[in-house]
C-alpha positions in Angstrom: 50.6 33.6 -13.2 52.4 32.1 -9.9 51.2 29.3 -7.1 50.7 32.4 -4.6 48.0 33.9 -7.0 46.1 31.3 -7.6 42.6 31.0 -5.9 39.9 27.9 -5.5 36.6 27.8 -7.6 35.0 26.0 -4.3 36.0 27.3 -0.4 37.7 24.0 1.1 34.6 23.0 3.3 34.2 19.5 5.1 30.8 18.2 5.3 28.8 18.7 8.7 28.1 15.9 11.1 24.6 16.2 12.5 24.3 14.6 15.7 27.4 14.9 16.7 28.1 17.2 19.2 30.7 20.5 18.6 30.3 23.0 16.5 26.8 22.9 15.3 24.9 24.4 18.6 23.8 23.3 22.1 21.5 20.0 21.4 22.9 19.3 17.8 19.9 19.3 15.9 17.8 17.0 18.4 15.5 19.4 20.5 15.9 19.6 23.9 16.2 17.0 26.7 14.0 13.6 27.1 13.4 10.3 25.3 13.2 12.6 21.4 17.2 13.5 21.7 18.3 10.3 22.8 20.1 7.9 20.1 18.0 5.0 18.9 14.1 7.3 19.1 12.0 5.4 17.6 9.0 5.0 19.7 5.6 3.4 18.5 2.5 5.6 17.7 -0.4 5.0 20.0 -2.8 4.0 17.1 -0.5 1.1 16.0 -1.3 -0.1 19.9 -5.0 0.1 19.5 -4.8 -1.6 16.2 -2.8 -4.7 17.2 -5.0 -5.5 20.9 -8.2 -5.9 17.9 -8.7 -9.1 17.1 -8.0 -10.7 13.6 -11.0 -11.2 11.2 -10.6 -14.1 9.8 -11.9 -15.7 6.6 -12.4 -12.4 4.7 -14.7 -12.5 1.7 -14.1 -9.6 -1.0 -17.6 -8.0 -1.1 -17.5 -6.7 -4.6 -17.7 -10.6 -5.6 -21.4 -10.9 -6.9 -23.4 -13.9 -5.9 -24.0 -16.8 -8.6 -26.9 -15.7 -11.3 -29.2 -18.9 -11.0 -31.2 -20.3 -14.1 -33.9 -22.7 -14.6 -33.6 -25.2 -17.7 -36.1 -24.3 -18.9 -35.3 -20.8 -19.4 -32.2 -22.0 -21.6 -32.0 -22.4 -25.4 -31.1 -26.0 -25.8 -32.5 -28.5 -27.5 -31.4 -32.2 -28.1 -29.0 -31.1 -31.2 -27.2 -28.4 -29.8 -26.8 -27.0 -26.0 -26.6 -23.2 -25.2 -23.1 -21.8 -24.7 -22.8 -19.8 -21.5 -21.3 -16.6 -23.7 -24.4 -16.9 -25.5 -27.0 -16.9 -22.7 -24.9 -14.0 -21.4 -25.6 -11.8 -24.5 -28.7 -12.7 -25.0 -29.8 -11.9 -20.9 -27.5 -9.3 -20.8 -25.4 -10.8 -17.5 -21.6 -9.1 -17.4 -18.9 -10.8 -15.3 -21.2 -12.8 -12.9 -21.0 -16.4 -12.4 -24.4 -18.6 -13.8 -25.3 -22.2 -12.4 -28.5 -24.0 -14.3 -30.8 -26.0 -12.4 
């Protein structure tokens, strides 16, 4: 085997250059004429306009926050010895995740 027989795996290619002008068609990959094939395009959707002239509302509550569960004293367990835990009145109510206040 000599130099003059041998041949590439791989053609010898150079990457393309998009945007660039030359060999790769009229507009280079941008469309046609106006404000889309011009460099730096990057125009605001109309939505985003409508969005920002709303006005802010503020002091947002989360709504899947439950109101406090309110009980009487006298609907508690406790005597002078020993007071009702909270875990305790839930079980035996049957309250899951809320908040309880006695009054």
């Amino acid at each position: 085997m000599q130099i003059h027989n041998l041949k590439r795996t791989h053609k010898n290619k150079k990457d393309r250059l998009v945007g660039r002008g030359g060999k790769h068609a009229k507009t280079s990959g941008r469309g046609g004429k106006g404000q889309t094939a011009r460099a730096g395009n990057k125009r605001r959707p109309e939505l985003r306009d409508i969005i920002k002239k709303l006005p802010k509302n503020r002091g947002y509550s989360f709504k899947s926050k439950k109101k406090p569960f309110r009980l009487s004293k006298e609907k508690t367990l406790s005597t002078k010895d020993k007071k009702e835990s909270f875990s305790e009145i839930r079980k035996r109510l049957g309250i899951k995740g809320r908040h309880i206040v006695i009054k």
